[in-house]
C-alpha positions, 0 to 999 in steps of 0.5 A: 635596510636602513631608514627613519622610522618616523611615523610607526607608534606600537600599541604597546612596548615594554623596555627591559633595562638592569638600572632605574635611569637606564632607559632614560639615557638610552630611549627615553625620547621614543618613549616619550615619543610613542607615549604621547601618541597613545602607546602603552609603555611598562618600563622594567628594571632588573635591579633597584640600583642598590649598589650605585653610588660612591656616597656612603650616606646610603644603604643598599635598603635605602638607596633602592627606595631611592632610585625607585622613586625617581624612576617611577617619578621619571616614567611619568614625565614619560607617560609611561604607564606601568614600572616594574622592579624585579629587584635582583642585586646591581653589580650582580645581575646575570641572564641566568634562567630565574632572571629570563623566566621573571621576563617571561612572566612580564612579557606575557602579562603585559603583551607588549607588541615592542620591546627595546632593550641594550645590545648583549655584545656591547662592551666598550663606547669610544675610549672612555666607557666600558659597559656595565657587566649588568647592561649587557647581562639585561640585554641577553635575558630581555632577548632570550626571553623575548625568543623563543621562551615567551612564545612558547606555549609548553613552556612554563604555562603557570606563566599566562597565555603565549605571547610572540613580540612583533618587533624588538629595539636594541639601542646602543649598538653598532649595527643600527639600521634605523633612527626615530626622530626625538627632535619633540621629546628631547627635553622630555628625555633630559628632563626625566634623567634630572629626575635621578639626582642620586645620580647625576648630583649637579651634573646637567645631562642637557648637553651630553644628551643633545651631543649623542642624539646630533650624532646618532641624527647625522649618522642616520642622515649619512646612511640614509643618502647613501641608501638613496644613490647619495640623493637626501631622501626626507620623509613625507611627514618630517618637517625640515632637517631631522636634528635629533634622533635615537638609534636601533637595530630593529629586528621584525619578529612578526611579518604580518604587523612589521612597522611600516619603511619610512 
């Protein structure tokens, strides 16, 4: 089903993203969103980015004491609460069982009720990107440690309590079946990709980040009037024509607390 999902805030999440600046470029305006309405969010970086450049001023040691000072600096433009690194190679990242128990282990600390994380299966975008073998090695061990391994309760027991996620968030995909307004947090997410400037140089992300959320706001729109007999449906608690959005495809994992339908 498809549908705005303009007003569902969890009480926690937890995104689970390769790179620091990851989860800026992708859902930083839910972030921004959910944290200003009381969610507790932990960000988690699988790696430091320590290979991430073509500056060669850097070292490896040096360029990750970089890049996580500007996430951590990122998260609290956010309001995220708490920044994980779990410091495993860039470039080198794969969803091998270490990886999916150390997510495993974060999962069941922080409880998270939402995680958002990158589509497994994405491999190219338009004509001009192809996906970072780390992106998607991420994304296979955030779902597969999300389920079954964290809700398992023979499983790696050392690790906490069992913990079920009642919904995950895969951005960047192509079956998206809903879209949260970040028309009120779009500054709040380009202002937190200025906060990398090992990566984005002078580049200004302003732009780009405007042009991708539009699009992702009108395919929303698209698929919502053709839900509703080809009649615009607007949300009781959306003020005019949504003009920025971030989109997912939600999987419900926990039916007696599913985001209720916009």
């Amino acid at each position: 089903m498809s549908n705005f999902d303009a007003h569902y805030v969890p009480k926690s999440a937890m995104t689970i993203f390769a790179h620091p600046d990851d989860a800026e470029f992708s859902v930083a305006g839910t972030v921004a969103k959910w944290a200003r309405d009381g969610c507790e969010v932990t960000f988690v970086a699988c790696t430091s980015g320590n290979v991430g450049t073509h500056d060669t001023q850097f070292t490896p040691a040096t360029l990750a004491k970089t890049r996580e000072k500007e996430q951590k600096e990122a998260a609290k433009l956010l309001g995220v609460k708490h920044v994980v690194f779990l410091r495993h190679d860039d470039c080198r990242l794969e969803p091998t069982l270490e990886l999916r128990r150390e997510l495993v282990r974060e999962i069941r600390k922080r409880k998270p009720e939402v995680v958002l994380c990158g589509d497994p299966d994405a491999w190219f975008y338009d004509s001009t990107y192809i996906n970072h073998p780390d992106h998607r090695a991420a994304a296979a061990a955030a779902l597969e440690a999300v389920f079954p391994c964290a809700e398992m309760e023979l499983l790696w027991p050392e690790l906490g309590p069992a913990h079920k996620v009642s919904a995950v968030y895969v951005n960047l995909t192509e079956a998206p079946n809903t879209w949260i307004d970040i028309t009120d947090t779009i500054d709040l997410k380009v202002g937190s990709l200025k906060c990398h400037p090992s990566q984005m140089g002078e580049w200004d992300p302003g732009p780009m980040v405007h042009e991708w959320a539009a699009a992702e706001a009108k395919q929303g729109r698209k698929k919502m009037k053709a839900a509703n007999g080809g009649k615009a449906k607007k949300n009781k608690k959306q003020k005019g024509k949504l003009k920025y959005a971030e989109a997912f495809r939600v999987m419900r994992l926990k039916d007696e607390e599913q985001p209720p339908e916009s």
